[in-house]
DSSP file (Angstrom, degrees, kcal/mol; ACC not computed):
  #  RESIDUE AA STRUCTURE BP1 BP2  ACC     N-H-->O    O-->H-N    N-H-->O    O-->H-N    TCO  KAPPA ALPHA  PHI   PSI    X-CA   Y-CA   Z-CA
    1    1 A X    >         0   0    0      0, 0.0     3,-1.4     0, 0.0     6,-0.0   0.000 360.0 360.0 360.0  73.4    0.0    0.0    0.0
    2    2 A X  T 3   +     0   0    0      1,-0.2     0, 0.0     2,-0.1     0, 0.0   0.547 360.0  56.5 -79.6  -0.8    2.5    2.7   -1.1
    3    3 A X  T 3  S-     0   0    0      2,-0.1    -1,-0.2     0, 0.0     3,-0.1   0.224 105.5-122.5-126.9  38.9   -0.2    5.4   -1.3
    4    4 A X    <   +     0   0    0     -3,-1.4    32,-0.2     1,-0.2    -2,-0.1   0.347  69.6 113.9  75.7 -10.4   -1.5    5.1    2.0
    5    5 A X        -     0   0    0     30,-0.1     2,-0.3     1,-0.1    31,-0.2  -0.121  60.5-105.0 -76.4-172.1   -5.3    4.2    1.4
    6    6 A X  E     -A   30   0A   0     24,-0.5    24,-1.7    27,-0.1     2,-0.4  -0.804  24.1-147.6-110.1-178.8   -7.1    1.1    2.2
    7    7 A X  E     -A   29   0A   0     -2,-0.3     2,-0.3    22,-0.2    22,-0.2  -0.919   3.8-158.8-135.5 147.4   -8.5   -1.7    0.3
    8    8 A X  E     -A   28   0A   0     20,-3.0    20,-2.5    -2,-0.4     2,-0.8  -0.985  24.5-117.3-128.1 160.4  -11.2   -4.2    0.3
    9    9 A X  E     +A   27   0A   0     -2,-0.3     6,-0.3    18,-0.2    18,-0.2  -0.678  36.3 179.1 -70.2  76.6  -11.9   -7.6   -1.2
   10   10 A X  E     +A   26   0A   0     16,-1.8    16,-0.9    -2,-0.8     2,-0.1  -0.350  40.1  42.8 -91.1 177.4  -15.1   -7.7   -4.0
   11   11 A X  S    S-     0   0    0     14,-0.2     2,-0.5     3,-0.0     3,-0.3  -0.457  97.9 -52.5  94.9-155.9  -16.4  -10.6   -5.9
   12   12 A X  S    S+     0   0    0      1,-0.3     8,-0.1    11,-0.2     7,-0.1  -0.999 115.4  31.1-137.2 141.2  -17.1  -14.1   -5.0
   13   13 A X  S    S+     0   0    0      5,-1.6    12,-0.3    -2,-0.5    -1,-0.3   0.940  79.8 166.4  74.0  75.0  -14.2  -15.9   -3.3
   14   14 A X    >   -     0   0    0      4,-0.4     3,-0.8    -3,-0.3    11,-0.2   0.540  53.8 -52.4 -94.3-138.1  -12.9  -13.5   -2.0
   15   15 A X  T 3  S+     0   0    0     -6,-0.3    -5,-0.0     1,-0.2    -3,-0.0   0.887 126.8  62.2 -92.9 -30.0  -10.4  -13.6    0.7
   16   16 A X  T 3  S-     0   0    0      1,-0.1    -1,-0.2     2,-0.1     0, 0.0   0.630 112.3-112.6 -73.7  19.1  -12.1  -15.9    2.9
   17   17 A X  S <  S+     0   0    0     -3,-0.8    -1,-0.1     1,-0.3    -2,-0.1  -0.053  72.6 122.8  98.2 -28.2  -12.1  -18.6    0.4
   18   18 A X        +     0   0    0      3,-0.0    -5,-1.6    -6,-0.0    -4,-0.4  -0.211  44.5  51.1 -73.1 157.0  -16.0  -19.0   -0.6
   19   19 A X  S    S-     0   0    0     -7,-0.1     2,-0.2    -6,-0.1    -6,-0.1  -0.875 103.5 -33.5 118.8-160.2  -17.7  -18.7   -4.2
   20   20 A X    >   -     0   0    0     -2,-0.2     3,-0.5    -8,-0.1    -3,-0.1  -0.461  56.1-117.6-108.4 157.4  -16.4  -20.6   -7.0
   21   21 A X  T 3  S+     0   0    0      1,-0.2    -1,-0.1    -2,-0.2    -4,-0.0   0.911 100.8  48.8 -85.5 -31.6  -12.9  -21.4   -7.6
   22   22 A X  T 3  S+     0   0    0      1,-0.1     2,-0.8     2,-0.1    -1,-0.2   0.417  85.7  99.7 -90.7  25.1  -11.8  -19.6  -11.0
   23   23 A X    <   -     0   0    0     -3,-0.5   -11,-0.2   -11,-0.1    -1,-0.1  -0.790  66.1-145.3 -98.3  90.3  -13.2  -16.3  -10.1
   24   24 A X        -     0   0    0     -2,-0.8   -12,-0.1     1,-0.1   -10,-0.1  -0.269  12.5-114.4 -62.2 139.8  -10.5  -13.9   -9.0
   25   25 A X        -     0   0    0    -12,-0.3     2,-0.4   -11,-0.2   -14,-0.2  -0.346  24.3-145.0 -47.3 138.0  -10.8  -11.5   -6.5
   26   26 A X  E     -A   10   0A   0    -16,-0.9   -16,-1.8    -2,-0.1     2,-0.1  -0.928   8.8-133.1-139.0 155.2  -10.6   -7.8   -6.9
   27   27 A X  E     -A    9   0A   0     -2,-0.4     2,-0.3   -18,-0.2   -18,-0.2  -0.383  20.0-166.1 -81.6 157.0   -9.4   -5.4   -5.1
   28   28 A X  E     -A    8   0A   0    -20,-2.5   -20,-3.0    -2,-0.1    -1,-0.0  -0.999  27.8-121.9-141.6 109.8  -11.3   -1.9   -4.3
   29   29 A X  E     -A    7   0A   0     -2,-0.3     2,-0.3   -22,-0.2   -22,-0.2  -0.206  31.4-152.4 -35.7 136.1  -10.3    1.4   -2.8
   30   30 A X  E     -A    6   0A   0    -24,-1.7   -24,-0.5     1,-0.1     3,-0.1  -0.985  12.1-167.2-119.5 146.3  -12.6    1.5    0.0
   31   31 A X  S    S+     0   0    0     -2,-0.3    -1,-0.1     1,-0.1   -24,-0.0   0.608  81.2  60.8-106.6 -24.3  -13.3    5.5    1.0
   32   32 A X  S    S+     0   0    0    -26,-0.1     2,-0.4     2,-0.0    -1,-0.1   0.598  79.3  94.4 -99.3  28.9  -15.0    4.5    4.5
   33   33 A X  S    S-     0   0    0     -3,-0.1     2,-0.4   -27,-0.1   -27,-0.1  -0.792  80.2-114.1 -94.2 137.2  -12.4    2.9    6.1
   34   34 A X        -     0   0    0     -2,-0.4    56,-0.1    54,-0.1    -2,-0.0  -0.653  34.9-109.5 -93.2 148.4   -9.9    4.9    8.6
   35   35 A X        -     0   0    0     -2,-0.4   -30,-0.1     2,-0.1   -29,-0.1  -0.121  30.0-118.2 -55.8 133.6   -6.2    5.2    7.5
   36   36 A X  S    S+     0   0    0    -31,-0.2     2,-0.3   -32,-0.2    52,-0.1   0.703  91.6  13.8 -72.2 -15.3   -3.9    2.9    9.8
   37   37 A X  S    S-     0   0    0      1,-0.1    -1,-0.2    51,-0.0    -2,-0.1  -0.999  86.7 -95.1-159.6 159.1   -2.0    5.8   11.1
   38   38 A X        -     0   0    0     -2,-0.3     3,-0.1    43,-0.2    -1,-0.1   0.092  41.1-100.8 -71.6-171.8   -2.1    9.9   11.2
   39   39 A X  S    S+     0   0    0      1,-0.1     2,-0.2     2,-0.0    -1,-0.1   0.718 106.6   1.9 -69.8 -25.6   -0.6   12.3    9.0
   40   40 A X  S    S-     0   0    0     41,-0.0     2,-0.2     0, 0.0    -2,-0.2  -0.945  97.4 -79.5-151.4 158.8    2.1   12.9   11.4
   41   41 A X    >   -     0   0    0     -2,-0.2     3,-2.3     1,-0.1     4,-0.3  -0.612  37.7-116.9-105.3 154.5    2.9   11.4   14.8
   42   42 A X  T >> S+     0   0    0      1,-0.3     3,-2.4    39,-0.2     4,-1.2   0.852 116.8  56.6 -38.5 -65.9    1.0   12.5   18.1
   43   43 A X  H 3> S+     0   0    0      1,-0.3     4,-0.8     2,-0.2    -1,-0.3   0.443  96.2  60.4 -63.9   9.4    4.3   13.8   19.5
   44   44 A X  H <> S+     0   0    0     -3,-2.3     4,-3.9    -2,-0.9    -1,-0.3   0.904 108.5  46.1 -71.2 -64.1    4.8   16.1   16.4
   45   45 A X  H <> S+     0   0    0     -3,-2.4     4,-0.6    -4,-0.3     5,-0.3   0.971 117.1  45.9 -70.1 -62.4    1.4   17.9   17.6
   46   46 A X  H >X S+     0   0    0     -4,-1.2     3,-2.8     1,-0.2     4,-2.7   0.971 109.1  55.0 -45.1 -59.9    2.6   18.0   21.6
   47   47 A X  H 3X S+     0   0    0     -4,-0.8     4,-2.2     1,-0.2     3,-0.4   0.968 111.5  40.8 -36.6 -76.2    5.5   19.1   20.7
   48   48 A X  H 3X S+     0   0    0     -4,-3.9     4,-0.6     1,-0.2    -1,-0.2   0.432 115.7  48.4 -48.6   6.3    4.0   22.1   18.8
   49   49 A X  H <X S+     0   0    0     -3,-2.8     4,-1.5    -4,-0.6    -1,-0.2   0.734 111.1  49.5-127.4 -34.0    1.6   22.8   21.0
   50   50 A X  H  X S+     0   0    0     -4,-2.7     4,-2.2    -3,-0.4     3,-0.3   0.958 116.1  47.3 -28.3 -81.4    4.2   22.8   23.9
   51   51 A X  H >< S+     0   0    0     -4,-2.2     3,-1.4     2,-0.2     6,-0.2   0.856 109.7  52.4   1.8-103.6    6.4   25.1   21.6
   52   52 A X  H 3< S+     0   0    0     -4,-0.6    -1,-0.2     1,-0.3    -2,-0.2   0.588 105.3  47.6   1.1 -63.1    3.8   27.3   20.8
   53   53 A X  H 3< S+     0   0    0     -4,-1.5    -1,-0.3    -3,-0.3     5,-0.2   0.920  89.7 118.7 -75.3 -25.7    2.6   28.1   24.5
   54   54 A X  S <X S-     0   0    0     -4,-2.2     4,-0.9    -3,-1.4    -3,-0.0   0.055  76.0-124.1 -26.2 157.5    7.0   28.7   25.3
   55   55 A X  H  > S+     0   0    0      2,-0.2     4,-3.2     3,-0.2     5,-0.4   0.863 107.9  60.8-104.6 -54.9    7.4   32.4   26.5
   56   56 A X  H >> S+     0   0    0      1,-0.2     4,-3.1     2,-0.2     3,-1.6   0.860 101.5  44.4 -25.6 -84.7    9.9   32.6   23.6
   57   57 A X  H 3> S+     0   0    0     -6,-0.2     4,-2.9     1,-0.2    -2,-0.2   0.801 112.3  53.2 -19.4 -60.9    7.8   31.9   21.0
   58   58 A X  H 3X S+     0   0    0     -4,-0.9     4,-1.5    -5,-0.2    -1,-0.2   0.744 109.0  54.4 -52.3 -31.5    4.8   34.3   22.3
   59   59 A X  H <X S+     0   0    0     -4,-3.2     4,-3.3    -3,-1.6    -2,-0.2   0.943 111.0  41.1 -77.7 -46.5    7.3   37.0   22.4
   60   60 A X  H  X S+     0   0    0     -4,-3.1     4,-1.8    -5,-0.4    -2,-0.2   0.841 113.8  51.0 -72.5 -22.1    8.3   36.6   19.0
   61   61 A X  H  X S+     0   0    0     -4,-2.9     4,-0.8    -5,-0.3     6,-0.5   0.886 111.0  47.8 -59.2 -45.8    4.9   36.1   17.7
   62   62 A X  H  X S+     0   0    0     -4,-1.5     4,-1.7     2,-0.2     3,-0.5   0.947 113.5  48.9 -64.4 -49.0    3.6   39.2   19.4
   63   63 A X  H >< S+     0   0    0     -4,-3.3     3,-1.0     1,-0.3     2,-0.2   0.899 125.1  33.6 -57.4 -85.5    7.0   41.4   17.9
   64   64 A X  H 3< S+     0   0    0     -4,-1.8    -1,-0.3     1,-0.2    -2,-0.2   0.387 135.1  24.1 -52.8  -9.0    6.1   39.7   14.2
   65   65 A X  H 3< S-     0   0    0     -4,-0.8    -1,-0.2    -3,-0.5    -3,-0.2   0.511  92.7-128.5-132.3 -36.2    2.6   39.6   14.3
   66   66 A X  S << S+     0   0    0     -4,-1.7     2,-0.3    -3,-1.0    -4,-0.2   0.299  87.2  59.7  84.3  -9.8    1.3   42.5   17.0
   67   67 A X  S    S-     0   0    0     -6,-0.5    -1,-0.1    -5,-0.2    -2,-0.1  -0.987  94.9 -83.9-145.6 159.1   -1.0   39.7   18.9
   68   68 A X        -     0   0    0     -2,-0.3     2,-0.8     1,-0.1    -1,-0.1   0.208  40.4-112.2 -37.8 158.3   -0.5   36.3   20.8
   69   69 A X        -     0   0    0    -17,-0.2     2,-2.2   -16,-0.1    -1,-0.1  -0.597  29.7-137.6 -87.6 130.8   -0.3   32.8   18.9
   70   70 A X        -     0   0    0     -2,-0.8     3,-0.1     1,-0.1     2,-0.1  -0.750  19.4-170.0-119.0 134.1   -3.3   31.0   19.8
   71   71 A X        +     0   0    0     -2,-2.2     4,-0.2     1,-0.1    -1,-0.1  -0.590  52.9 103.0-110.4  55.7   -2.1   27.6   20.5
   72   72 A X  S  > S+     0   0    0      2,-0.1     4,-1.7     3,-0.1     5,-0.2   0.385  72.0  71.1-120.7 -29.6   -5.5   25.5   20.9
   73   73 A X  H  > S+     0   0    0      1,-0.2     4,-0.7     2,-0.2     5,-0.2   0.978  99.8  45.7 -60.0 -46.0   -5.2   24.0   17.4
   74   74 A X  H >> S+     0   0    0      1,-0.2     3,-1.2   -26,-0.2     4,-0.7   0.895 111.3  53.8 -34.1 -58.4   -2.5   22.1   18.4
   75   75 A X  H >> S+     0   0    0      1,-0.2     3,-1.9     2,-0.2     4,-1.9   0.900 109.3  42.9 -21.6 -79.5   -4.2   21.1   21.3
   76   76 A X  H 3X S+     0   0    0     -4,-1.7     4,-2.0     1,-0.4    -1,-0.2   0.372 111.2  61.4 -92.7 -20.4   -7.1   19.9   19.9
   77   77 A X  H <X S+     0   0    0     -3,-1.2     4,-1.2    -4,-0.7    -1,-0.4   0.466 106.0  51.2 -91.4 -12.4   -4.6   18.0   16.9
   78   78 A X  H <X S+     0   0    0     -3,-1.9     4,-1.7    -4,-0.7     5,-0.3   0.811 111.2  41.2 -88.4 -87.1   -3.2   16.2   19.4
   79   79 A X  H >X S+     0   0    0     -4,-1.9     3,-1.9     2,-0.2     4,-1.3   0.741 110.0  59.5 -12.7 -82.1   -6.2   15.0   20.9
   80   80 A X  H 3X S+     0   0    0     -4,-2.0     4,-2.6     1,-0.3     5,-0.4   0.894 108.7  44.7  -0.3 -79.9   -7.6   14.4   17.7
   81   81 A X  H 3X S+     0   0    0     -4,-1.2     4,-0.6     1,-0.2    -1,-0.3   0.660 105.3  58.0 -79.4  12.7   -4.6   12.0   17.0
   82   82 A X  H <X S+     0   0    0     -3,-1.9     4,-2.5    -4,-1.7    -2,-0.2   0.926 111.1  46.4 -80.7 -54.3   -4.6   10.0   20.4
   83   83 A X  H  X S+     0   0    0     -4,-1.3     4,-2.3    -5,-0.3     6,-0.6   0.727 111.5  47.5 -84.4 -38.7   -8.2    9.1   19.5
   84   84 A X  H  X S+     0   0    0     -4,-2.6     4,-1.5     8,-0.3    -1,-0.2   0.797 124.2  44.3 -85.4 -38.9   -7.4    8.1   15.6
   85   85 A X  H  < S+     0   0    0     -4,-0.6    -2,-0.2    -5,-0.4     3,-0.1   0.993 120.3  30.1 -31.0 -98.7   -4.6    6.1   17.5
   86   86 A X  H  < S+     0   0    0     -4,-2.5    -3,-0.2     1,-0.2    -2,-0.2   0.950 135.6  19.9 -57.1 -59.3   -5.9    4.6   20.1
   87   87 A X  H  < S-     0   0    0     -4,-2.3    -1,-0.2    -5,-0.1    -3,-0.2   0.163  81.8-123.1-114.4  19.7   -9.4    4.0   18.7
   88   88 A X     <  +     0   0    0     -4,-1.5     2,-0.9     1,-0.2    -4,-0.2   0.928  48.3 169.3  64.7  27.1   -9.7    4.2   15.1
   89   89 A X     >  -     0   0    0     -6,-0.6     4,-1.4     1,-0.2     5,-0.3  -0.604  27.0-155.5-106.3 134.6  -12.4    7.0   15.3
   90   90 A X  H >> S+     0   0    0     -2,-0.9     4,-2.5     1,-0.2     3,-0.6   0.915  87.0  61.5 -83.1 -19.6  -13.1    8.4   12.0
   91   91 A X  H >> S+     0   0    0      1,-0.2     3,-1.2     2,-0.2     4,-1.1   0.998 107.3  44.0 -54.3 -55.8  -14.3   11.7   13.4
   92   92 A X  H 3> S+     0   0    0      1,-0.2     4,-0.8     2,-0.2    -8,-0.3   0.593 115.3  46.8 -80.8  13.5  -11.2   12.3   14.9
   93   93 A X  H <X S+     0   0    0     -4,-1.4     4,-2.3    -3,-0.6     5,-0.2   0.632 121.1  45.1 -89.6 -21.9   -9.3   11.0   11.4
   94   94 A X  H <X S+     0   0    0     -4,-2.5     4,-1.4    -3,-1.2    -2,-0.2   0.981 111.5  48.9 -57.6 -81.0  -12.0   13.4    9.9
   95   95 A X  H  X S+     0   0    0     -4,-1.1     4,-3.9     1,-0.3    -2,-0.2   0.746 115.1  44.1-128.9 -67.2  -11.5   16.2   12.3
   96   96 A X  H  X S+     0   0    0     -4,-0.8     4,-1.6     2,-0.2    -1,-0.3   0.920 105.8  59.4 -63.7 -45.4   -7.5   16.1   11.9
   97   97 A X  H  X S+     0   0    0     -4,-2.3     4,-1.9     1,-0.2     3,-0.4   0.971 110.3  48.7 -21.8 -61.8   -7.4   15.8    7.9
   98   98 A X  H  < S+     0   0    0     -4,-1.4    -2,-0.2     1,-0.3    -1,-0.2   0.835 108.6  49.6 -66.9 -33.3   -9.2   18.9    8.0
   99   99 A X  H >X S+     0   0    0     -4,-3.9     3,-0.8     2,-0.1     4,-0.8   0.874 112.4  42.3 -38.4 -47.6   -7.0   20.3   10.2
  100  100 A X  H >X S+     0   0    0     -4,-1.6     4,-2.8    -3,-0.4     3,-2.5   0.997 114.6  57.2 -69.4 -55.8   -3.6   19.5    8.4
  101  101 A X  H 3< S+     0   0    0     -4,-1.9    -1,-0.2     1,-0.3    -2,-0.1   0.185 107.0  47.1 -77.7  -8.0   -5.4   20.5    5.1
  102  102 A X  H <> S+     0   0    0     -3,-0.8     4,-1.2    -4,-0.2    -1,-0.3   0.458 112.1  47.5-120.6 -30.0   -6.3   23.9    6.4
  103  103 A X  H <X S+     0   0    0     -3,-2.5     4,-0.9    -4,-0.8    -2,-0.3   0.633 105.5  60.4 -99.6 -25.9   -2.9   24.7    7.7
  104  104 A X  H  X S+     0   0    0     -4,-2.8     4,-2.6    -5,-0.1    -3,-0.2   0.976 107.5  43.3 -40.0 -62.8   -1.6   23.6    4.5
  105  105 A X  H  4 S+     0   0    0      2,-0.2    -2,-0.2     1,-0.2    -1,-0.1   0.734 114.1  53.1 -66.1 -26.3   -3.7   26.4    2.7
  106  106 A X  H >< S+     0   0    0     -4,-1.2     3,-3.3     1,-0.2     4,-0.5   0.966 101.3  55.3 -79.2 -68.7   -2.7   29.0    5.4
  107  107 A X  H >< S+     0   0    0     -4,-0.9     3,-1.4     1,-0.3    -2,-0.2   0.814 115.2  43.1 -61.8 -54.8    1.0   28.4    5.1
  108  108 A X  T 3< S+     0   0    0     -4,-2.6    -1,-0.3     1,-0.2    -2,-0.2   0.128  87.5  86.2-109.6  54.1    0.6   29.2    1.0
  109  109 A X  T <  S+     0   0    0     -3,-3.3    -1,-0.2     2,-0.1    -2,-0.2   0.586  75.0  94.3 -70.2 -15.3   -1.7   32.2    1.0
  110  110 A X  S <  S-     0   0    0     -3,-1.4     2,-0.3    -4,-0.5    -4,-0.0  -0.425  76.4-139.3 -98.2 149.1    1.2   33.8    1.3
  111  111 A X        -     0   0    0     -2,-0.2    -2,-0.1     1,-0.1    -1,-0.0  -0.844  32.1 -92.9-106.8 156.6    3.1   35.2   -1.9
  112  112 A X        -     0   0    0     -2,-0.3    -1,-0.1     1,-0.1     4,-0.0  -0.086  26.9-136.9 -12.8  99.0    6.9   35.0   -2.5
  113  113 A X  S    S+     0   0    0      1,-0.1     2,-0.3     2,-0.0    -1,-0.1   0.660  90.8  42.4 -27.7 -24.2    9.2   38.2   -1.3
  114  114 A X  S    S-     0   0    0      3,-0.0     2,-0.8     0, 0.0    -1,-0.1  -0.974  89.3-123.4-159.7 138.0   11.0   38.2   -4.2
  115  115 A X        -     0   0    0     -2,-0.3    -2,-0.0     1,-0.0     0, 0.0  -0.522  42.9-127.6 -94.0 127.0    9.8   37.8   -7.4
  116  116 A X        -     0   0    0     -2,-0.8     2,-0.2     1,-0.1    -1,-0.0  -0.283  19.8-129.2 -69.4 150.6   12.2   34.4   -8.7
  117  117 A X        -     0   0    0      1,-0.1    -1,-0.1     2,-0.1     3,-0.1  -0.459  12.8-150.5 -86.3 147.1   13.9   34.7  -11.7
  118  118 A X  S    S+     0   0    0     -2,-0.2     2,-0.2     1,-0.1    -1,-0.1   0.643  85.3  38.7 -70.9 -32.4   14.0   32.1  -15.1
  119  119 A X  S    S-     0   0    0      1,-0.0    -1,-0.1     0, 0.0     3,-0.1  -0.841  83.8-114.2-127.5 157.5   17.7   33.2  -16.0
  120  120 A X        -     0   0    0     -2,-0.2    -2,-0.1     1,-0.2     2,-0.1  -0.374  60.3 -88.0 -81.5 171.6   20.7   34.0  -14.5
  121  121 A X        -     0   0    0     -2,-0.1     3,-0.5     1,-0.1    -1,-0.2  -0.165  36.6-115.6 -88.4-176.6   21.2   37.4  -15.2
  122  122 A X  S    S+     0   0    0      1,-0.2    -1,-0.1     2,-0.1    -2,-0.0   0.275 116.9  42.0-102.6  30.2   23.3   38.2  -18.9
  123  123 A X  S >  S+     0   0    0      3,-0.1     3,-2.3     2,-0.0    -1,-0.2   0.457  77.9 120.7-141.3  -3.5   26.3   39.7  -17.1
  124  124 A X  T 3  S+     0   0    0     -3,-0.5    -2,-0.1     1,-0.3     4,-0.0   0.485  71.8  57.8 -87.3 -42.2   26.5   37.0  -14.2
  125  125 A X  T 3  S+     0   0    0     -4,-0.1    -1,-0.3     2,-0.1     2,-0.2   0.701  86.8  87.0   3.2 -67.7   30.1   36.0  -15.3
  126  126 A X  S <  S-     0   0    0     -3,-2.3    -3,-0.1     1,-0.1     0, 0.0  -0.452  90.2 -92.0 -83.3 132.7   31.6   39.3  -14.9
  127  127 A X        -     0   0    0     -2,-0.2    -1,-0.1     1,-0.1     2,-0.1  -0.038  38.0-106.8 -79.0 178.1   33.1   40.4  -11.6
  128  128 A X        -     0   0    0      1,-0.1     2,-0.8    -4,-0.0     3,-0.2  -0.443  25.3-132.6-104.4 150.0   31.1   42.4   -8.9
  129  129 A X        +     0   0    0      1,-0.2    -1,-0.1    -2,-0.1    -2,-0.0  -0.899  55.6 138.9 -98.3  80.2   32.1   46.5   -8.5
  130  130 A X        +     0   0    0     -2,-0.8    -1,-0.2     1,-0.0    -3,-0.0   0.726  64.9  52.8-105.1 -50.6   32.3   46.4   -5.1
  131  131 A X  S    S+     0   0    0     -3,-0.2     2,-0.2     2,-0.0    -2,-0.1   0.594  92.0  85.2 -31.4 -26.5   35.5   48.6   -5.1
  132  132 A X  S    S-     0   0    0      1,-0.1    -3,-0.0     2,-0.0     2,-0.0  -0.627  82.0-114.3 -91.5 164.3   34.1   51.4   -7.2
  133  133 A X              0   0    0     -2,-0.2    -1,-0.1     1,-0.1    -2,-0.0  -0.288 360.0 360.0 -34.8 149.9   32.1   54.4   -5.7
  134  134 A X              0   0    0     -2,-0.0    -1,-0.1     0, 0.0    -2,-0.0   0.666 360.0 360.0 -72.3 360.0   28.7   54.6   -6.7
């Protein structure tokens, strides 16, 4: 399973052996089954959410930003993946997809600083005038 879904068994004979014998099984993405493990592991989420409340961090979020981080998403991702863990519950595999998948989208609202180039420039070669006046 290299792309991380799951699968189930259709037809007849199917993996517990009943049906007829020359009818292969086949196999079927199944969509309502939960994923054997989370996007990232719990202590990824603790960590960040740990992080995140640090005095450091809050100071340097308030300088860049002008307000506190609110740090409850983490929380709540953590949680989230104890429960997809421990108990298979597909709200909380629901509930954390949507999480990651949201924090995805935030992370590239954001546009470039600098607008990237296609070419080196046509002079790139030739050494830098660092010596001269302007």
């Amino acid at each position: 399973m290299a792309h991380g879904g799951s699968w189930r068994v259709s037809g007849e004979g199917g993996a517990e052996g009943g049906g007829s014998r020359g009818r292969a099984a086949r196999l079927i993405p199944s969509r309502s089954v939960v994923r054997p493990q989370p996007p990232r592991p719990c202590e990824d989420y603790w960590w960040e959410w740990k992080h995140c409340r640090g005095l450091r961090h809050a100071f340097h979020h308030y300088y860049a930003h002008g307000e506190l981080p609110t740090c409850g998403r983490w929380r709540e991702d953590y949680e989230a993946c104890r429960a997809w863990e421990k108990g298979r519950a597909a709200a909380a595999q629901e509930a954390l997809c949507k999480s990651e998948r949201a924090r995805v989208m935030e992370n590239q609202k954001y546009a470039p600083v600098w607008t990237l180039r296609k070419n080196p420039p046509p002079d790139w070669y030739l050494p830098l005038d660092q010596d001269k006046p302007n």
